[in-house]
TORFIBA-175102 format. One record per residue (C-alpha): z, x, y. Coordinates in steps of 0.02 Angstrom, whole numbers. Example, Ala and Ser with C-alpha at 12.3 -4.5 7.8 and 13.67 -1.06 7.14 Angstrom:
2
<node <390; 615; -225>>,
<node <357; 684; -53>>,
//
This chain:
414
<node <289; -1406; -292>>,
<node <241; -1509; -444>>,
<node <59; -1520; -384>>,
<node <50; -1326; -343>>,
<node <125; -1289; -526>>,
<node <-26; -1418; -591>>,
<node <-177; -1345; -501>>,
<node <-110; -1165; -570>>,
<node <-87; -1224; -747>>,
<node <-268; -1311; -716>>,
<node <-335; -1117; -681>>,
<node <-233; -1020; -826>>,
<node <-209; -1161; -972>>,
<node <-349; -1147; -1108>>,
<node <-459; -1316; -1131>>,
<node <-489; -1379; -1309>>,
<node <-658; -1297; -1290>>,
<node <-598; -1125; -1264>>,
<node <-451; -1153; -1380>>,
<node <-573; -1192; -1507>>,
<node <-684; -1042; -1486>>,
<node <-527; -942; -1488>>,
<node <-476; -996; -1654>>,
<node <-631; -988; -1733>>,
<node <-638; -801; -1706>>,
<node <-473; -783; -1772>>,
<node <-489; -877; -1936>>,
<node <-652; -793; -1960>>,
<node <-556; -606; -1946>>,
<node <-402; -653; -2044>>,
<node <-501; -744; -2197>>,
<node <-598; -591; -2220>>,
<node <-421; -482; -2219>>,
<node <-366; -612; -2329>>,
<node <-497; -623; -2457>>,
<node <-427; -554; -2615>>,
<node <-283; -485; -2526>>,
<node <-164; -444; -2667>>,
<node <51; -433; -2609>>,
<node <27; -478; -2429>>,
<node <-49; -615; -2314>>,
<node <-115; -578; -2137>>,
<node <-69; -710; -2004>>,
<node <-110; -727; -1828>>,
<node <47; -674; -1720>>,
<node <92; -650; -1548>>,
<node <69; -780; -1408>>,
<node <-86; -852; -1504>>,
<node <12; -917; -1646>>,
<node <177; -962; -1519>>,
<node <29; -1049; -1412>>,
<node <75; -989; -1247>>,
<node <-78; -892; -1207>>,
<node <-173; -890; -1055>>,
<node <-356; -890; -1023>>,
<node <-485; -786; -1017>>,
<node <-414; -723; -1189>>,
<node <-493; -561; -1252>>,
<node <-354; -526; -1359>>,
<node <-262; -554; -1524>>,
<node <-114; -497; -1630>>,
<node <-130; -503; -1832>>,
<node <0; -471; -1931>>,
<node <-28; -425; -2112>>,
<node <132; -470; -2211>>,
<node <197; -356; -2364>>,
<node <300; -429; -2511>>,
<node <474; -372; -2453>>,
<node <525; -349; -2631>>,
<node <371; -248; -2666>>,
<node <363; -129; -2524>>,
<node <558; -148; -2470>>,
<node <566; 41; -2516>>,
<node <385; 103; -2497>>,
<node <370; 18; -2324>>,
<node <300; 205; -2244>>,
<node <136; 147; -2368>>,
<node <87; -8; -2292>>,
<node <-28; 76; -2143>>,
<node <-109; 171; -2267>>,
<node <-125; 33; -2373>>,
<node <-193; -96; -2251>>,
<node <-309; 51; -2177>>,
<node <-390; 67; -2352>>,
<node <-401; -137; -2372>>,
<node <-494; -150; -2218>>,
<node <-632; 4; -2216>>,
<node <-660; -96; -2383>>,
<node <-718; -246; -2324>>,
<node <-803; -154; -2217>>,
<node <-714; -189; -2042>>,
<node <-743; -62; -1903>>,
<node <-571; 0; -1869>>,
<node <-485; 109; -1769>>,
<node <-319; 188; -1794>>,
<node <-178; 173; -1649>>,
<node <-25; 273; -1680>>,
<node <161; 195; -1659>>,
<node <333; 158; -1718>>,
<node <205; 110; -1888>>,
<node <-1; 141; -1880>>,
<node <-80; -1; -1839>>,
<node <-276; -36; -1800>>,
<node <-374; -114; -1694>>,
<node <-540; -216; -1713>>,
<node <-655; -246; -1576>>,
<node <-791; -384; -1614>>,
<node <-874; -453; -1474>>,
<node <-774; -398; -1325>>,
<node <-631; -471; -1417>>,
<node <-496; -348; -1484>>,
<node <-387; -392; -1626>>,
<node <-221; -275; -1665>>,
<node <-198; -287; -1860>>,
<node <-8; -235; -1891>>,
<node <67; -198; -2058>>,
<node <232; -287; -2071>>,
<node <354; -318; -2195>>,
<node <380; -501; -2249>>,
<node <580; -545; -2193>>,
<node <662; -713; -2177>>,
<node <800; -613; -2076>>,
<node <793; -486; -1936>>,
<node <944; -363; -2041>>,
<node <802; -337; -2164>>,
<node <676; -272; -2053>>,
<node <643; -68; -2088>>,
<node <539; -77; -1901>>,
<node <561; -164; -1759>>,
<node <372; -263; -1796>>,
<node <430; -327; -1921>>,
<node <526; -466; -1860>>,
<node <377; -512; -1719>>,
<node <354; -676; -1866>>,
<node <538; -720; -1808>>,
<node <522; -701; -1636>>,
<node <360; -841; -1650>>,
<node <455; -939; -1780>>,
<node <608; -956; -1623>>,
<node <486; -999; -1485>>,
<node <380; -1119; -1559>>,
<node <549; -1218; -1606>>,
<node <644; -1201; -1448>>,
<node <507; -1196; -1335>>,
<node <391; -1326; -1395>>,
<node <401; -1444; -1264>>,
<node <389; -1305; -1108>>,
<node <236; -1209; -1169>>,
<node <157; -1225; -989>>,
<node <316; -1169; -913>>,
<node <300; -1025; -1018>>,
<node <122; -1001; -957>>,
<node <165; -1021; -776>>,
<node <315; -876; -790>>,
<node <176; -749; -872>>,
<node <53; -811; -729>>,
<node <177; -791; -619>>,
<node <254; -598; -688>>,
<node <66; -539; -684>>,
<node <55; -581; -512>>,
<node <191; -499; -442>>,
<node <135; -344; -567>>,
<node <270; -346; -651>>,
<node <206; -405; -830>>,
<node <214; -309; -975>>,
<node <372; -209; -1057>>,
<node <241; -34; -1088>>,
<node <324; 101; -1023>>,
<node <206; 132; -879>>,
<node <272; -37; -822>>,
<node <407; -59; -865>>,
<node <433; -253; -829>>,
<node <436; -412; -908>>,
<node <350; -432; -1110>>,
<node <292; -594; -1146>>,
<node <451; -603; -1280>>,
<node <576; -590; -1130>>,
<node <453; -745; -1020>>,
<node <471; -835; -1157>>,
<node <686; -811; -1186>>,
<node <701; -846; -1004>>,
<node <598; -1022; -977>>,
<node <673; -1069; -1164>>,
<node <848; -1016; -1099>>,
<node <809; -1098; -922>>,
<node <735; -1256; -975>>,
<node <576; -1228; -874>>,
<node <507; -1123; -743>>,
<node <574; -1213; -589>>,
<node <763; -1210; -654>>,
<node <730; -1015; -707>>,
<node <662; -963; -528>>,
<node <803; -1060; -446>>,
<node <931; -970; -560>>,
<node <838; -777; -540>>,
<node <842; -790; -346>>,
<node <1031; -781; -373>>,
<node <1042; -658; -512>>,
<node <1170; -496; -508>>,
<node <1139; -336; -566>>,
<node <1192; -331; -771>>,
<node <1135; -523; -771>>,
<node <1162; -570; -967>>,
<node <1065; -698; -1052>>,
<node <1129; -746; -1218>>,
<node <1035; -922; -1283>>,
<node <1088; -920; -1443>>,
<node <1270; -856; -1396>>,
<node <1270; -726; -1539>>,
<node <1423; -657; -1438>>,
<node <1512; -799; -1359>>,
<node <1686; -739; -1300>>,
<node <1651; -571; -1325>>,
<node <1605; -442; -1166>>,
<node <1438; -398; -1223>>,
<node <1433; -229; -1089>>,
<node <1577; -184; -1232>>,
<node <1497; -227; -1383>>,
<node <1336; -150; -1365>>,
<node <1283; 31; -1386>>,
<node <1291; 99; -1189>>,
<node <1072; 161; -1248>>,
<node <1063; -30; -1244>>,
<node <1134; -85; -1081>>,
<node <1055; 39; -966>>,
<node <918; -87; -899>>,
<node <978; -191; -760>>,
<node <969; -349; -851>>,
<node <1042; -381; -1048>>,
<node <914; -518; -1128>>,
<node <1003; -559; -1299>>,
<node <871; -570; -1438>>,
<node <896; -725; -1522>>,
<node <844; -693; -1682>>,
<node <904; -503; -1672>>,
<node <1119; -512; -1587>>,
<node <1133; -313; -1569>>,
<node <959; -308; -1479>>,
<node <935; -318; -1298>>,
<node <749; -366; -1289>>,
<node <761; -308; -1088>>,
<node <793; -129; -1122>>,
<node <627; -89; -1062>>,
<node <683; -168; -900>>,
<node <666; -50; -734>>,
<node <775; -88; -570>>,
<node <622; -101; -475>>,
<node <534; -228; -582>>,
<node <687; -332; -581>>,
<node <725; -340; -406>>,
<node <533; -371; -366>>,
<node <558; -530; -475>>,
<node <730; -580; -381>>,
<node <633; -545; -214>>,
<node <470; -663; -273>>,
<node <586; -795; -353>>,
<node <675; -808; -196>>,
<node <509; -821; -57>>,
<node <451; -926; -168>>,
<node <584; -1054; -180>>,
<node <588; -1036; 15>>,
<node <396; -1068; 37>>,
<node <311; -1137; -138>>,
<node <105; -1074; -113>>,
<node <-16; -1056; -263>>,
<node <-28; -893; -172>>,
<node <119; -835; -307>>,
<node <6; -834; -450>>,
<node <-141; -756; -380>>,
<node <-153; -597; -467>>,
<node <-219; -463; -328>>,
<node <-343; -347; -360>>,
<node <-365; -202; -274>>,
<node <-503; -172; -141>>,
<node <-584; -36; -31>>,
<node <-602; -162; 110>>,
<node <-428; -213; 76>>,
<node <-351; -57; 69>>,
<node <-453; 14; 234>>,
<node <-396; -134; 331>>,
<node <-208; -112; 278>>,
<node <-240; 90; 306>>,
<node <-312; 19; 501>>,
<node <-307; 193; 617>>,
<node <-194; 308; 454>>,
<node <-282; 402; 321>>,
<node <-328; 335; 167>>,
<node <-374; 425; 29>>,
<node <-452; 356; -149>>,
<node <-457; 438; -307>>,
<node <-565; 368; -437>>,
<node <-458; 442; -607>>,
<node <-541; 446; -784>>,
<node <-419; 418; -917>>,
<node <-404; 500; -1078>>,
<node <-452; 416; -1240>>,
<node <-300; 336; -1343>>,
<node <-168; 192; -1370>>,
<node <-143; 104; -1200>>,
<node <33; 141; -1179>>,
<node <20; 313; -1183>>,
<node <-139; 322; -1081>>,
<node <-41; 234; -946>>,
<node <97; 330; -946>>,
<node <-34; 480; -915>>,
<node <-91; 398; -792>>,
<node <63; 357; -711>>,
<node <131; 529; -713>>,
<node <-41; 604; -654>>,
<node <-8; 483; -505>>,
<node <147; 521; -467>>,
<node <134; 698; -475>>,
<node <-9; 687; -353>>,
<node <107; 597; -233>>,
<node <234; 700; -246>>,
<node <108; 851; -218>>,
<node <78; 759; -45>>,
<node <233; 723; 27>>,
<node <253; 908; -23>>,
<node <140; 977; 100>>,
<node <237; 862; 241>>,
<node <95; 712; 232>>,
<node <212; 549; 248>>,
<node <119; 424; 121>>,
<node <144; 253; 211>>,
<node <73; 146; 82>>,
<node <26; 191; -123>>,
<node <-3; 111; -277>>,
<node <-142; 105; -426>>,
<node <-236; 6; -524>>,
<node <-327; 10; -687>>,
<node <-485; -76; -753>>,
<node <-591; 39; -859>>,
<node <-555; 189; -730>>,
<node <-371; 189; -639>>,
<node <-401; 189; -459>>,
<node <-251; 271; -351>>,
<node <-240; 262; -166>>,
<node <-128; 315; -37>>,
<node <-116; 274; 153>>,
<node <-57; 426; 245>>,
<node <20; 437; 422>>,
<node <-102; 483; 529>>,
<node <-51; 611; 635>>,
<node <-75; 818; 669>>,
<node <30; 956; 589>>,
<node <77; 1108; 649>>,
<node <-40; 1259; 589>>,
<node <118; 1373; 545>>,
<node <271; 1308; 429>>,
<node <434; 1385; 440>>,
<node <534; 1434; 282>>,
<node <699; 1477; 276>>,
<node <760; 1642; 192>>,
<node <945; 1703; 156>>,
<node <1084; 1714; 289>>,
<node <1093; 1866; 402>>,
<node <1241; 1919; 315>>,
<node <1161; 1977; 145>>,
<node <1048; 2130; 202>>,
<node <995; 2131; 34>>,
<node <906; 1965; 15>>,
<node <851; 1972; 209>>,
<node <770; 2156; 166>>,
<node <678; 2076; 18>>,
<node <614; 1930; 107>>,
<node <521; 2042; 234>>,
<node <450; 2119; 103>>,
<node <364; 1957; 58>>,
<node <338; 1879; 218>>,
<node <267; 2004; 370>>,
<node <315; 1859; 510>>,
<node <477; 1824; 522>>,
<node <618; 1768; 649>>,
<node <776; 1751; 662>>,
<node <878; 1551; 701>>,
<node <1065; 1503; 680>>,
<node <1115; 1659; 591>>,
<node <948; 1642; 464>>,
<node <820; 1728; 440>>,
<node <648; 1619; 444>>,
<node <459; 1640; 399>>,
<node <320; 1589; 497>>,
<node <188; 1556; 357>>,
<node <26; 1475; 386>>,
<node <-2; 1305; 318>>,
<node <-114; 1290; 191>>,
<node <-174; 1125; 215>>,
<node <-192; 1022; 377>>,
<node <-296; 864; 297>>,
<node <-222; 768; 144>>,
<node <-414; 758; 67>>,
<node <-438; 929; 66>>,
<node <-262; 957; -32>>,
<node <-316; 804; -151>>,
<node <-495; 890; -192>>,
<node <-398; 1047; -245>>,
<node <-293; 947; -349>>,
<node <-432; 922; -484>>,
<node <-418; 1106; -552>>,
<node <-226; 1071; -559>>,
<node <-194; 1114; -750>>,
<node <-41; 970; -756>>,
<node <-200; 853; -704>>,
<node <-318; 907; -822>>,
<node <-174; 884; -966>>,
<node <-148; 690; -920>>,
<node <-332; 634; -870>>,
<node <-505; 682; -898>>,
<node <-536; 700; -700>>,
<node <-508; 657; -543>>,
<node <-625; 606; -387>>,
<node <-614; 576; -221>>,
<node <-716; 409; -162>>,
//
């Protein structure tokens, strides 16, 4: 196992060349923020500065840090503040909407997030949730300084299964919670021999903030809905798995556990989505592609458009009595959604059920909507003609749908 774990950390792990390159884009972006910054400082945040980033990196967090006692009471002024500092210096920016505004720099195919932030030594201070990200660094790179590569393998490893990232179109691991775990674990071996076993309402308390206590009591029920409780160690009322879904936690119990049974580098091999792939899984069924154009705006929010617009679509499908085998999407530039869909013929008529014999009423209004009708087990029934006998066609239609055209800027059969 320990030569399978090496030749993936050989694949993901940064050299000192492309560590190097990294950094000098960085320093470059935050001395020019910094350059006669008056009451705050920016710093580089997020995996880069806790050093548990994984190659190719196109990415960056900087956090620009307020005097607390300055803007401890004016902290709704520090995005407008920031966005003013920067269009100064003449930095292309563009503003993403959140808990705070933040902004976003793309140089170079390389996209920094500049977030305002307050400047606190302690997580009670905090008047957003961003503003103890410095913390949550500070705690890694002290606990976790000698498992770094563990760290790397569990995000390798997350991504894989697709189950990386807390957004809420995934719904799954952040990079904070991979981190807690391996730090909590003591390494990615003893943390995928422990999560094979794991029971629903698993609770993971490292720095036991609540040691004695029943933490299912102490919390606020909003906070221990997800079906794991990941004690933030810098933050004792926070459960940094909220985000958590059911599914995205029993995927990881299901990969911990083949994995433990049959090690392969095959785990961390993150799968991208083919036609050829998908047509050989589809084999003799019907599968059906749908090239989707998102809408402009912060990621998160695009993906959950996205997610919805898929959904919906499915559930259009099984609407219309299509049994979707297979399903799933993926999302580059465009999303691409497919679905693999029993093959098989449907009958040209469907039959609708109307009110009991019984209540003349409701039967005499139904004929009066439907001119075939029949009557089975004391019903009466409709015999309406289907509307559509081949999933594309019902698909194709689904591009003038206005709950569509709301979520994404189109959709396209391939």
């Amino acid at each position: 196992m320990k030569q399978i774990l090496q030749n993936i950390l050989d694949r993901i792990k940064p050299t000192e060349k492309e560590e190097k390159e990294v950094q000098d884009r960085i320093k470059f972006i935050l001395n020019k923020i910094n350059h006669n910054l008056k009451d705050a400082k920016a710093i580089l945040g997020g995996s880069g500065i806790k050093g548990t980033w994984l190659k190719p990196a196109n990415d960056a967090d900087i956090f620009v840090r307020f005097n607390y006692k300055k803007y401890k009471d004016r902290s709704s002024e520090i995005s407008a503040i920031l966005e003013n500092t920067l269009k100064k210096k003449n930095l292309k920016v563009t503003k993403l909407h959140g808990s705070r505004d933040y902004f976003q720099i793309i140089k170079q195919g390389f996209t920094f997030e500049i977030v305002p932030i307050l400047d606190i030594k302690k997580a009670e201070l905090a008047k957003n949730i961003t503003d103890v990200s410095p913390l949550h660094a500070d705690w890694v790179n002290k606990k976790g300084k000698k498992i770094k590569d563990d760290i790397r393998l569990l995000k390798q490893f997350c991504k894989s299964v697709g189950i990386y990232g807390a957004e809420s179109y995934i719904n799954g691991f952040s990079g904070y919670i991979c981190e807690i775990l391996t730090i909590h674990y003591k390494g990615f071996i003893n943390l995928v021999k422990n999560a094979a076993k794991w029971k629903d309402k698993t609770i993971i308390d490292t720095e036991k903030h609540w040691k004695g206590k029943n933490i299912l009591m102490e919390l606020n029920k909003s906070k221990i809905l997800s079906p794991m409780i990941v004690i933030d160690p810098v933050q004792a009322d926070r459960n940094a798995a909220a985000a958590l879904s059911i599914e995205k936690f029993n995927n990881f119990r299901e990969a911990c556990k083949r994995f433990i049974r049959h090690p392969s580098e095959k785990f961390f091999e993150i799968k991208e989505i083919s036609e050829e792939h998908l047509k050989k899984k589809a084999a003799k069924n019907t599968l059906i592609l749908i090239d989707v154009e998102p809408k402009e705006g912060k990621k998160d929010v695009v993906g959950c458009k996205l997610l919805k617009s898929f959904e919906y679509i499915k559930k259009i499908i099984e609407k219309h009595d299509f049994k979707v085998l297979n399903n799933g999407w993926d999302w580059n530039k465009n999303a691409l959604f497919y679905f693999i869909i029993k093959k098989e013929k449907l009958n040209n008529f469907i039959e609708r059920e109307g009110p009991p014999l019984s209540n003349k009423i409701h039967v005499k209004n139904f004929k009066k909507f439907h001119s075939k009708t029949f009557v089975k087990n004391k019903n009466i029934y409709a015999k309406i003609k289907r509307p559509y006998l081949n999933p594309n066609d019902l698909v194709k239609g689904l591009a003038k749908d206005n709950y569509i055209k709301e979520k994404v800027n189109g959709i396209k059969i391939k």
